[in-house]
C-alpha positions, 0 to 999 in steps of 0.5 A: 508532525515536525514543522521546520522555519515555520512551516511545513517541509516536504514529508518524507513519507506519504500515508495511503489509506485507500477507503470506501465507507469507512466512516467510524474508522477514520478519526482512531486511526488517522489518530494512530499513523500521527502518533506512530510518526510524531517523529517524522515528517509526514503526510496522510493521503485518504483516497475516498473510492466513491463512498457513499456513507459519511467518509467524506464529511468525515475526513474533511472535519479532520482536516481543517486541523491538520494540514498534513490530512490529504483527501482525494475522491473517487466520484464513483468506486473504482477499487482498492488497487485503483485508490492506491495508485490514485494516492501514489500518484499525488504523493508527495514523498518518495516513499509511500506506505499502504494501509486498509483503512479498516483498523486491522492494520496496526499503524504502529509497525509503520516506522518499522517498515519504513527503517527497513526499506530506509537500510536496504536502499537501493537495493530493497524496493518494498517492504511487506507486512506479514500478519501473524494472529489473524482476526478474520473468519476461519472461512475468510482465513482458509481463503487467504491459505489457498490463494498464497499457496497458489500465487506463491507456487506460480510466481515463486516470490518468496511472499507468504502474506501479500494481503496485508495492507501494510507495505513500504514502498518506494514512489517512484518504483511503484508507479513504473510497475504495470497497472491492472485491477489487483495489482496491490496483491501482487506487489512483491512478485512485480517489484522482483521483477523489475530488478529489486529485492523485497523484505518483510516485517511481521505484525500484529493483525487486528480485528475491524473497529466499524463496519463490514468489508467493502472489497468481496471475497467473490472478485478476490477469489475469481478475478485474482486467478485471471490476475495470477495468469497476468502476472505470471506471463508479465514476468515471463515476459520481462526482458532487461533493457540494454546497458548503454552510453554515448560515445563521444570524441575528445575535444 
């Protein structure tokens, strides 16, 4: 973590882990994302979504050393796309990357997707990881398969992985998208449609340290349907806003 004048500058990017009961998963890979970034300014911001295991004390261990670790809480477990926009909305850089706070996603590409982003302003809205090498079950993989396939064929946003935890964004972009419960899975078909373009970066999936997965399949499989319908009527929907400028008389 670079510090300039004797204290901390404003970060250039902002970390968003969005957990819940994720204790055992957080000292590695808050370790990680400082190591990937020691050359940067930065920020970490957990978005602790009404855990109930020791997360917390967990998280707040950390920071009593590191200045640059954020916790915000969630009383009661209101979803990961509801901690993402929580974390968003208090962060303090105008980009922000995402990342499951399960250690699947390897922090290690998080440079790569912020250099990307960086070079393809301000046309480029969102950079998206893409997992090669999956390490989830072969049910849980055919699951994935069917629901991009879907999505990819009703929204048509050129994606083939939105799952992945792992995408640059930029601030201020995000929190003009629509919120609803779900909308992380759909980032590259809503920032399509407000005018930018999306670009992605392969990386390495890896298998979960701790734990089981606190996000079910039944709600991801379920209600993302409800979710592809929303979305695809929201683009349908979308209509540009008028060029316009004032006219005014010389003096």
């Amino acid at each position: 973590m670079l510090v300039r004048n004797g204290r901390d500058p404003d970060p250039a990017v902002s970390i968003i882990v969005p957990v819940r009961n994720e204790a055992g998963n957080i000292v590695p890979l808050v370790a990680e994302i400082e190591a990937a970034l020691s050359d940067r300014v930065f920020e970490i911001v957990y978005v602790n979504d009404g855990s109930s295991d020791g997360t917390e004390a967990e998280l707040r261990s950390l920071m009593a050393e590191r200045p640059w670790l954020r916790q915000i809480v969630h009383k009661q477990s209101c979803g990961q796309s509801a901690a993402v926009r929580t974390g968003a909305a208090l962060a303090r850089a105008p980009v922000i990357v995402t990342i499951d706070g399960d250690g699947q996603n390897d922090p290690a590409f998080i440079p790569a997707l912020v250099a990307a982003l960086e070079k393809g302003m301000p046309r480029l809205g969102l950079v998206a990881g893409q997992r090669v090498g999956r390490k989830a079950s072969g049910f849980k993989r055919m699951q994935s398969r069917i629901a991009n396939a879907a999505r990819a064929a009703v929204l048509k946003d050129g994606t083939r992985d939105t799952g992945c935890g792992l995408k640059a964004v930029r601030r201020e972009l995000f929190m003009a998208l629509p919120y609803f419960d779900g909308l992380h899975r759909f980032l590259p078909a809503l920032v399509r449609r407000e005018g930018f373009e999306v670009g992605y970066v392969e990386v390495v999936d890896r298998p979960r340290r701790h734990g089981t997965s606190n996000y079910g399949m039944w709600d991801r499989l379920w209600v993302g349907i409800l979710d592809l319908a929303g979305v695809w009527w929201l683009i349908r929907r979308r209509r540009r806003l008028p060029q316009a400028e004032e006219v005014t008389l010389a003096r």
